[in-house]
C-alpha positions as CSV (number, residue, x, y, z in Angstrom):
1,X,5.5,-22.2,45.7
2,X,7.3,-19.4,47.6
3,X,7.8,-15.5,47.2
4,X,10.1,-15.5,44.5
5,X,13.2,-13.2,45.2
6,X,14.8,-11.4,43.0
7,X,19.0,-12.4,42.2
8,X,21.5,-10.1,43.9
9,X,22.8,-7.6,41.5
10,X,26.4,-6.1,41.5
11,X,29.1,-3.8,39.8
12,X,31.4,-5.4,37.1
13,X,34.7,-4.6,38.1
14,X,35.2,-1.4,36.1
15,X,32.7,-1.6,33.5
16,X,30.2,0.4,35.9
17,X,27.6,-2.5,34.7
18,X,25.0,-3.8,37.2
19,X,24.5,-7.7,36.5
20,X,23.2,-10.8,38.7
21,X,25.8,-12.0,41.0
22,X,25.0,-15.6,39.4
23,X,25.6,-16.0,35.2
24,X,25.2,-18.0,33.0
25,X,28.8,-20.0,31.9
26,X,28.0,-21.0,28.4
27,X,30.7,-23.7,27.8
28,X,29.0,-26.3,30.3
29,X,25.7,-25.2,28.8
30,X,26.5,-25.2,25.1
31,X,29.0,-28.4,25.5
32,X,26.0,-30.3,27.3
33,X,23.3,-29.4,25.0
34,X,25.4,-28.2,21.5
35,X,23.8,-31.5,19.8
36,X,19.8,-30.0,21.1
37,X,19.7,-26.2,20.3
38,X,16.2,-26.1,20.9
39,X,17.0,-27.1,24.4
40,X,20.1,-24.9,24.8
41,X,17.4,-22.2,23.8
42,X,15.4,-22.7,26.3
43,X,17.5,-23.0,28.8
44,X,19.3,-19.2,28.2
45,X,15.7,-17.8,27.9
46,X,14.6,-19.4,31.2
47,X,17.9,-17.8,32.8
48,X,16.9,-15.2,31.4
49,X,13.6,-15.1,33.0
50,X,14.7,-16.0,36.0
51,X,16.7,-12.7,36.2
52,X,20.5,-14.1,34.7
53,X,21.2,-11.6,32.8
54,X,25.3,-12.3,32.8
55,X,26.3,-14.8,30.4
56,X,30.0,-15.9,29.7
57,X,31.0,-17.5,26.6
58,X,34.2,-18.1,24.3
59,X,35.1,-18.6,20.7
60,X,36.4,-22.0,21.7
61,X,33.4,-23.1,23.3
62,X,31.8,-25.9,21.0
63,X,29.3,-23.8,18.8
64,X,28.1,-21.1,22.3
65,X,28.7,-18.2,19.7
66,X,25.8,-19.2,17.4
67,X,23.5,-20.8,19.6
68,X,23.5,-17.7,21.9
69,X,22.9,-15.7,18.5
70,X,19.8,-17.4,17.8
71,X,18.7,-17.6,21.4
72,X,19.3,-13.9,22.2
73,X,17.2,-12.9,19.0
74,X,15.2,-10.2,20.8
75,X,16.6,-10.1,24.0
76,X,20.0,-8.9,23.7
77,X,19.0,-6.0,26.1
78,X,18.3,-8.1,28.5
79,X,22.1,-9.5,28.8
80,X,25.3,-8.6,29.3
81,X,27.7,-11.0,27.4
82,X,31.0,-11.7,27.1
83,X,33.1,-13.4,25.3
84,X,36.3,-14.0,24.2
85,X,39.2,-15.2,21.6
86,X,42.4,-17.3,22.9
87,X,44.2,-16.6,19.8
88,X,47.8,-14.9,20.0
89,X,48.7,-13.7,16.5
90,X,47.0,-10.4,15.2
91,X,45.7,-11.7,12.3
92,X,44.0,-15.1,13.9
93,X,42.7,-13.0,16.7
94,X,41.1,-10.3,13.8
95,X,39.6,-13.2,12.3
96,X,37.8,-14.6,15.6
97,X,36.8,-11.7,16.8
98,X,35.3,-10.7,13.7
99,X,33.8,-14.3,13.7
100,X,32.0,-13.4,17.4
101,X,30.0,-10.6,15.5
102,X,28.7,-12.6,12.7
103,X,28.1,-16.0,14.7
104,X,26.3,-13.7,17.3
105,X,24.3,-11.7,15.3
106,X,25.0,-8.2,16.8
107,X,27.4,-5.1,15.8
108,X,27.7,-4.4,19.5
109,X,29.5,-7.1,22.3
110,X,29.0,-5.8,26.5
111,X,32.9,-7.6,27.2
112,X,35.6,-8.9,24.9
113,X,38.0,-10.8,26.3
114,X,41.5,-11.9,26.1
115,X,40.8,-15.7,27.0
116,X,43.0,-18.2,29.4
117,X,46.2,-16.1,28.8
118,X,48.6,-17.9,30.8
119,X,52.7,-16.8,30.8
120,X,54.4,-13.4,30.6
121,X,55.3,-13.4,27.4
122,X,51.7,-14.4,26.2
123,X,50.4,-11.1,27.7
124,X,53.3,-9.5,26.3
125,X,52.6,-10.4,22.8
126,X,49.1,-9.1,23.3
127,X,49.9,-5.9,24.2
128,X,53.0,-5.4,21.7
129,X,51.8,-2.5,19.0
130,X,49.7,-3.8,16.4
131,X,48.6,-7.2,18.5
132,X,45.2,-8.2,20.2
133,X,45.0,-4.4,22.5
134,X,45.4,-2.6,19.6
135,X,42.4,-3.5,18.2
136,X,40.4,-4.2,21.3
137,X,41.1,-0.7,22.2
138,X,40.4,0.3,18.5
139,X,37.0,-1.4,18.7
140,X,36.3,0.0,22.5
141,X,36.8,3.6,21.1
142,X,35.0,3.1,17.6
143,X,31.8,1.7,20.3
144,X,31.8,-2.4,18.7
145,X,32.3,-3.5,22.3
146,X,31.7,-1.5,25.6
147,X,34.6,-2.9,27.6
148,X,38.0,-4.5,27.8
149,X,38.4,-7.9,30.0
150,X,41.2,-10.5,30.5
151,X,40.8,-14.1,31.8
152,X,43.3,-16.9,33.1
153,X,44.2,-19.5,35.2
154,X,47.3,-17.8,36.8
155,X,46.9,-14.9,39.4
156,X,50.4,-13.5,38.5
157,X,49.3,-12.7,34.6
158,X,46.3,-11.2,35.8
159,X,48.4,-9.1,38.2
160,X,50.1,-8.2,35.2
161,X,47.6,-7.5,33.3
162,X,45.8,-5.5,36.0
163,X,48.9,-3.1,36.2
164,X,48.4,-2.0,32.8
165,X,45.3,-0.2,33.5
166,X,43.8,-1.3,30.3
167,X,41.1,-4.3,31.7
168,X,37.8,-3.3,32.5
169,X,37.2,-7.3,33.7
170,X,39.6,-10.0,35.2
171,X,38.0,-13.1,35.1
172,X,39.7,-16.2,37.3
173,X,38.5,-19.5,38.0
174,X,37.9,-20.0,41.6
175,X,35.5,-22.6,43.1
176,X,34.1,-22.1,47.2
């Protein structure tokens, strides 16, 4: 066995948070392993303890929410997580992301996201008085999340988005 290095660090787009350049995507972990918890335990705390301390996850993602709950007992300071709620209409999106709390076992989530928002008007909705910003921004201010993010398959939304000022994080699936 070599030196072991430690994992490149950098700066979250504008959440002025320091994380490992390499996370941890929870769907592939959770959607591999959601039938072993034990297993998808281990394998966040040995991220963990190899110096991942980024880990992305989603409402929609098989049953991530909970296992990361139970894995994280403990060492929730040692992460940064975010997650996120695909759900348009105020009151499903109030419901999920109130769901994220409880099936995660914290008061407090690093990123909230607006997940795989795809078309103009989907964003639009969002943002309309009373929809999904409202309350993110409600939650940002009131200190139940630290910070704003926005994820999608289409670089025109997130353009959008980005001009509205409000997104702390754009996330966008790109493979090298």
């Amino acid at each position: 066995g070599g030196e072991s290095r430690a994992l490149e660090r950098r700066r979250l787009g504008r959440t002025g948070l320091e994380v490992s350049c390499l996370g941890l995507g929870a769907m592939g972990v959770i959607s591999h392993y959601h039938s072993d918890p034990r297993t998808a335990h281990r394998l966040v705390h040995r991220a963990l303890d190899l110096g991942i301390d980024f880990i992305d996850t989603a409402a929609s993602y098989f049953d991530s929410e909970e296992i990361l709950g139970q894995a994280l007992r403990g060492r929730w300071g040692d992460v940064t997580v975010a997650t996120k709620s695909n759900m348009r209409s105020p009151r499903r999106f109030g419901q999920e992301f109130e769901q994220s709390f409880q099936r995660m076992r914290t008061d407090h989530i690093h990123i909230y996201q607006l997940h795989h928002v795809q078309y103009p008007h989907e964003l639009e909705r969002l943002m309309a008085p009373g929809g999904a910003c409202d309350m993110l921004q409600k939650a940002r201010d009131d200190g139940r999340i630290g910070h704003i993010g926005i994820t999608s398959h289409h670089p025109g939304v997130l353009t959008d988005a980005l001009q509205t000022g409000l997104f702390d994080t754009v996330q966008f699936p790109f493979n090298p």
